[in-house]
N, C-alpha and C positions, 0 to 999 in steps of 0.2 A: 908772337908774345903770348905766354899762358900765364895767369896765377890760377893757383893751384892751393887752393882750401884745404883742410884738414884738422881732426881732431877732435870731431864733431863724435856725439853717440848719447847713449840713453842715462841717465844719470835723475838721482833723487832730490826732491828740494831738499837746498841747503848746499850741496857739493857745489864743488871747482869744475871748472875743466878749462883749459888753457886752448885755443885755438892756434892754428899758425896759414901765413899764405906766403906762398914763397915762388919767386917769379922765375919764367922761365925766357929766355929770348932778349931779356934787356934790363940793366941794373935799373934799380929801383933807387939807387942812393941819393939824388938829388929830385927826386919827387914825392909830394903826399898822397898817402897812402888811406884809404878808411876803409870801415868793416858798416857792411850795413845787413840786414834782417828783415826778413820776408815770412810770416806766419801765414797758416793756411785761412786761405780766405780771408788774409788781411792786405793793406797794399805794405809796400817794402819802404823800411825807416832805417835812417841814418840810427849805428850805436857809435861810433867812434872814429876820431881821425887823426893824423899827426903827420908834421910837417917834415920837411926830410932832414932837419937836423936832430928832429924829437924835443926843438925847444918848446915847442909848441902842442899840446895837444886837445882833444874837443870832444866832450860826453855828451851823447843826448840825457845819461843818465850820471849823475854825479856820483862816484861813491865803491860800487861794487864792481866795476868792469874798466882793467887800465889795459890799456895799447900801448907796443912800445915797438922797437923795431931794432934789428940788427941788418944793418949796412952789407957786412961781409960776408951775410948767409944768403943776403938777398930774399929778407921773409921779415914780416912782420907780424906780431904777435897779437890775441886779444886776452888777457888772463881776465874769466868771468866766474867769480865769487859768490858764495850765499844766493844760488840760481832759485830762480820760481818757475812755476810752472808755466806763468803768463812767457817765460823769456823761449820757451818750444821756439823754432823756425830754424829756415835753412838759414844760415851766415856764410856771405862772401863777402870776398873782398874785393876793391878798386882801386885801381893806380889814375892820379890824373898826369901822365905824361904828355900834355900841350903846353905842362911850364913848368919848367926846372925854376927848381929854386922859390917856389909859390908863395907868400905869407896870405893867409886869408882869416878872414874869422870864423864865427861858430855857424852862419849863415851859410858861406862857403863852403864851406868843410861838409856841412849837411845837405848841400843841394846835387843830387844823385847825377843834373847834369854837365857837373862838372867835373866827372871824371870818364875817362874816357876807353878804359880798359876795365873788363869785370871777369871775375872768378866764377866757377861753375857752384861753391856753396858745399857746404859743407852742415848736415842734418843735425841741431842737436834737440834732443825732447827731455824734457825734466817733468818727473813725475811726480805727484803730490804722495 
């Protein structure tokens, strides 16, 4: 099983960029899914998560960065808006595939040990 990041690059505060992860080896449709972030010389924090319906999903940050996901492409998306420079780091993503069908809360969804598959990341750096 691979996910596979991308979409990442150098971009100015204030712009978009839309990331995707898109799995290789085993549908992802009945698992949650999160994107988490790693800055240099920081440790790695949960940004976003969503259950495999997408009834559900979980910000560390409210407001500029929604995750959603498409079942049929087998990828889940993070579209991150009005970027800062603090938001720089690699982003990947995780599948917790040890349970289908998961409901969990924001505690859940954010605790890095409870997924169990991870992405190589994908670089984005936003410049002031």
């Amino acid at each position: 099983v691979q996910l596979q990041a991308s979409g990442g690059g150098l971009v100015q505060a204030g712009d978009s960029l839309r990331l995707s992860c898109t799995a290789f080896g085993r549908a992802i449709g009945i698992y949650f899914m999160g994107w988490f972030r790693q800055a240099p010389g920081k440790e790695r924090e949960f940004v976003a998560g969503i259950d495999w319906n997408a009834d559900n999903a979980f910000y560390a940050e409210e407001g500029r960065f929604i995750i959603s996901r498409e079942n049929a492409k087998n990828t889940v998306y993070l579209q991150m808006n009005s970027l800062k420079p603090e938001d720089t780091a690699v982003y990947s993503c995780a599948a917790d595939f040890s349970r289908p069908y998961k409901t969990t809360s924001y505690t859940g969804a954010a605790r890095a040990a409870d997924y169990n598959y991870w992405g190589r990341g994908t670089l984005v750096t936003v410049s002031s």
